[in-house]
C-alpha positions in Angstrom: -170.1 106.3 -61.6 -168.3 109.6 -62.0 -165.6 110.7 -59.5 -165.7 114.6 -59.2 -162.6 115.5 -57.6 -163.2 118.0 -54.5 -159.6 119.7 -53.5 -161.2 122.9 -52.4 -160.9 124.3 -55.8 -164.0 123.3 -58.0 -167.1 124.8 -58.9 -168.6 121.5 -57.7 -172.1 122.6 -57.3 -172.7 124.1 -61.0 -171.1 120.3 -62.4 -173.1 118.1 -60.2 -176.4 120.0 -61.5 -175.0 119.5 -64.6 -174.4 116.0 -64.2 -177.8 115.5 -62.4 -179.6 117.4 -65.8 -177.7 114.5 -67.9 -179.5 111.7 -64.9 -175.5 110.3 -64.9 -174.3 108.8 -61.4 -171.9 110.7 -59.3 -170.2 111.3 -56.7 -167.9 114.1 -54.5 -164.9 113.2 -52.9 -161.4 113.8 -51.8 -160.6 110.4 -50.8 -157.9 109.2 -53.3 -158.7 105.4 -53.1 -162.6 106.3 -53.6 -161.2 108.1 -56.6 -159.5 105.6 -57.9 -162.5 103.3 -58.0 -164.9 105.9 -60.0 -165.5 105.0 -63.7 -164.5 107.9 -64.6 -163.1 111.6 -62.8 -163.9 115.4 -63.7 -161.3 117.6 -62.6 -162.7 120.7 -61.5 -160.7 124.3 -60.9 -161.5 127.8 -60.5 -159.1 130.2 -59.3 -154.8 130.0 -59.4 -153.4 127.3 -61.0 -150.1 127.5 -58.2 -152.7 127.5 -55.6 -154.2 124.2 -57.1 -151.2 122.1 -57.7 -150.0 123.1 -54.0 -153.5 121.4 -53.0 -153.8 118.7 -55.2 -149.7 117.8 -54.1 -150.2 118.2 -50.5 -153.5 115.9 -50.7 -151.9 112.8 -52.5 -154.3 113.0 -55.3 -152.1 114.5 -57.7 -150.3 111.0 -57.4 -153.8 109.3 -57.5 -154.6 111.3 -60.7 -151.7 110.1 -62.8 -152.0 106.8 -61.4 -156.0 106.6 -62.6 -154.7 108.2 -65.9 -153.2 104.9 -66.6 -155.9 102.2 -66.1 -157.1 103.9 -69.3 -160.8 105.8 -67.2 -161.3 109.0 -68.7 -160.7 111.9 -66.7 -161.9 115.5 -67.8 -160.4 118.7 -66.7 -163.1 121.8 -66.8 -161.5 125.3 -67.0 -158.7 125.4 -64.4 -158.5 122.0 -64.2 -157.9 121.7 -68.0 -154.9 123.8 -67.4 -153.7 121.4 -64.9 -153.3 118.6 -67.4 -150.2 120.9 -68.3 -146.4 120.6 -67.9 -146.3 124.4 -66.1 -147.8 127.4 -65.8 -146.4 131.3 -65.9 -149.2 132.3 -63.4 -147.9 133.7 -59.8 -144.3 132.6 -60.8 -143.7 129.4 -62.7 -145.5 126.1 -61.0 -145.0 122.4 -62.3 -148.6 120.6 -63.5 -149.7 117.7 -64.0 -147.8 116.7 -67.1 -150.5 114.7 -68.5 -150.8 116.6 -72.0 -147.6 118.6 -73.5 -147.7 122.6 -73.7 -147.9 125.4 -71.1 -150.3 127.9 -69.6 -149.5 131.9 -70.2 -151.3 134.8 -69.9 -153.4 136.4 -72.8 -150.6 139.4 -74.0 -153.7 142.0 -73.9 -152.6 144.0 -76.7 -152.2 143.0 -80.5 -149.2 142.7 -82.4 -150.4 146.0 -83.2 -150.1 147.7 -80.6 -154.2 147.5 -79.6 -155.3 146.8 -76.1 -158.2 144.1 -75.8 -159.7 142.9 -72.4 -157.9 140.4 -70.2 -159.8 138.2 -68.3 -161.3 136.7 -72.0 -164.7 136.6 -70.4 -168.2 135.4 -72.3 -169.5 133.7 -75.1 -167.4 132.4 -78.3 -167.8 130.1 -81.3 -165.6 127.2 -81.0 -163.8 125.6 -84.5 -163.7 121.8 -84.4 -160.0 120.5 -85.5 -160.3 116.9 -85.3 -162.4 114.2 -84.9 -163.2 112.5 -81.5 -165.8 110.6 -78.9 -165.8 114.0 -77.4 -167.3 115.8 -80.2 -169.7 113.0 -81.6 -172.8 114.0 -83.0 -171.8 117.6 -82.1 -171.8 120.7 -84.8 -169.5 123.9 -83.9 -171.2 126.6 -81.7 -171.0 129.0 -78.9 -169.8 128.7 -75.2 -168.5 130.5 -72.2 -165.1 131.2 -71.1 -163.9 132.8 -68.2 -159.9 133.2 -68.0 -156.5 134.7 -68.2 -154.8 132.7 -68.8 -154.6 129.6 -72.1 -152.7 126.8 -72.8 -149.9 127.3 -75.3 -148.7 123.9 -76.7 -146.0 122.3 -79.4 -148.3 119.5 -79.6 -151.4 120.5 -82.5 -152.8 116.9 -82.1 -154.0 117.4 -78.5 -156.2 120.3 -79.9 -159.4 119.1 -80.6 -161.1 122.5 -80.9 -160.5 126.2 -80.4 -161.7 129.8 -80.5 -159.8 133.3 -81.2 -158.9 135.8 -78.8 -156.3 137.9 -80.6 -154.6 134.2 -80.2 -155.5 131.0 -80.6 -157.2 129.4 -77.5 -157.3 125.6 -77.4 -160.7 125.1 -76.1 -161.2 121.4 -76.0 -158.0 119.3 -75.6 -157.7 115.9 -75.2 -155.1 112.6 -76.2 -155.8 108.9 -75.1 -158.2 109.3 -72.1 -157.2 112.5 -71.0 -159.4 115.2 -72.2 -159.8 118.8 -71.1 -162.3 121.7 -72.0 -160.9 125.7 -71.1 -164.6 126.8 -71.0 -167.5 125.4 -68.9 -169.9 123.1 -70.0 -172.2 122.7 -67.4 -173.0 127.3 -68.3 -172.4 127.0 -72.2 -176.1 126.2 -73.1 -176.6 123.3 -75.6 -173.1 122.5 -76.9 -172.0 122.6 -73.6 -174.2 119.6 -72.5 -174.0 117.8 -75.3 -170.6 117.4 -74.8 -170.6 116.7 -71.3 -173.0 114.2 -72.5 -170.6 112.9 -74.8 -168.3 112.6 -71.6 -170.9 110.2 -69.7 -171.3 108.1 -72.9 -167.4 107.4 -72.5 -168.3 106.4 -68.9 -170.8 103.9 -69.8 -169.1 102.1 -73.1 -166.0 102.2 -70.1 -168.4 99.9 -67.3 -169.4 98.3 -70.6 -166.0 96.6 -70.9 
């Protein structure tokens, strides 16, 4: 069963149907021992990153997260909440993350070396490179999803990049290292690729219950 995490920050709705489309077992909580019980946990976000982490602290579950990070489950964090899995972010001031991947989250320059001005939010659809191999990506070729933000994960750390795109920089699209994965777009609106790889996601769920 899949744990969707619901701190008042998640575009629940649009994931469940996702998840209901893919006929994988969920469920919507903010209880942090019913979380800690779920196979697996998607970690929603839309919105500010500060005004996340100030929720997810004051609930408890940004304890409960790290502490389900190390019974091995997978967790996945969709747009925001890939950004979470970061040490900090620049946006509203500086604010601490979750610290469960290295790197941090800044805000797209909007002009080129150059001196040319490009549109910030990065908003629609781009092709996404695959870097490395993993579950994540099995059975998956490189195609086309949808992003929404301002902001993108900058990190030291090239191995937790599993794919990317290019908006005047290099975005890390899908992240991930151990259990931990994260995708900057969303899935459950990027079409074919998108499900497949949220797909891929349940498949790490069941081979987990398998064990």
């Amino acid at each position: 069963m899949i744990g969707i995490i619901d701190y008042g920050m998640g575009n629940l709705f649009s994931v469940s149907k996702a998840l209901e489309r893919l006929e994988a077992p969920y469920f919507i909580s903010e209880d942090a021992s019913e979380l800690l019980q779920a196979d697996s946990l998607i970690l929603p976000g839309v919105g500010s990153f500060k005004d996340a982490m100030e929720k997810l602290n004051e609930s408890g579950l940004t304890t409960m997260i790290k502490e389900y990070v190390k019974t091995g489950k997978p967790l996945l964090g969709i747009c925001l909440g890939m950004q979470l899995l970061f040490e900090e972010s620049e946006e509203n001031g500086l604010t601490k993350g979750l610290a469960l991947l290295p790197g941090n989250v800044i805000r797209f320059p909007g002009e080129t070396p150059e001196g040319e001005a490009y549109k910030v939010p990065h908003m629609g659809w781009n092709n996404i490179h695959f870097f490395r191999t993993s579950p994540i990506l099995e059975n998956i070729h490189e195609d086309f999803v949808y992003f929404v933000h301002s902001y993108y994960v900058n990190t030291p750390d090239h191995e937790v990049v599993i794919a990317s795109c290019d908006y005047d920089v290099e975005v890390p699209a899908v992240v991930g290292r151990g259990n931990v994965f994260g995708m900057q777009f969303h899935p459950e609106k990027s079409s074919k690729l998108g499900m497949e790889l949220l797909r891929n996601f349940t498949e790490l769920t069941k081979e987990r219950v398998a064990r």
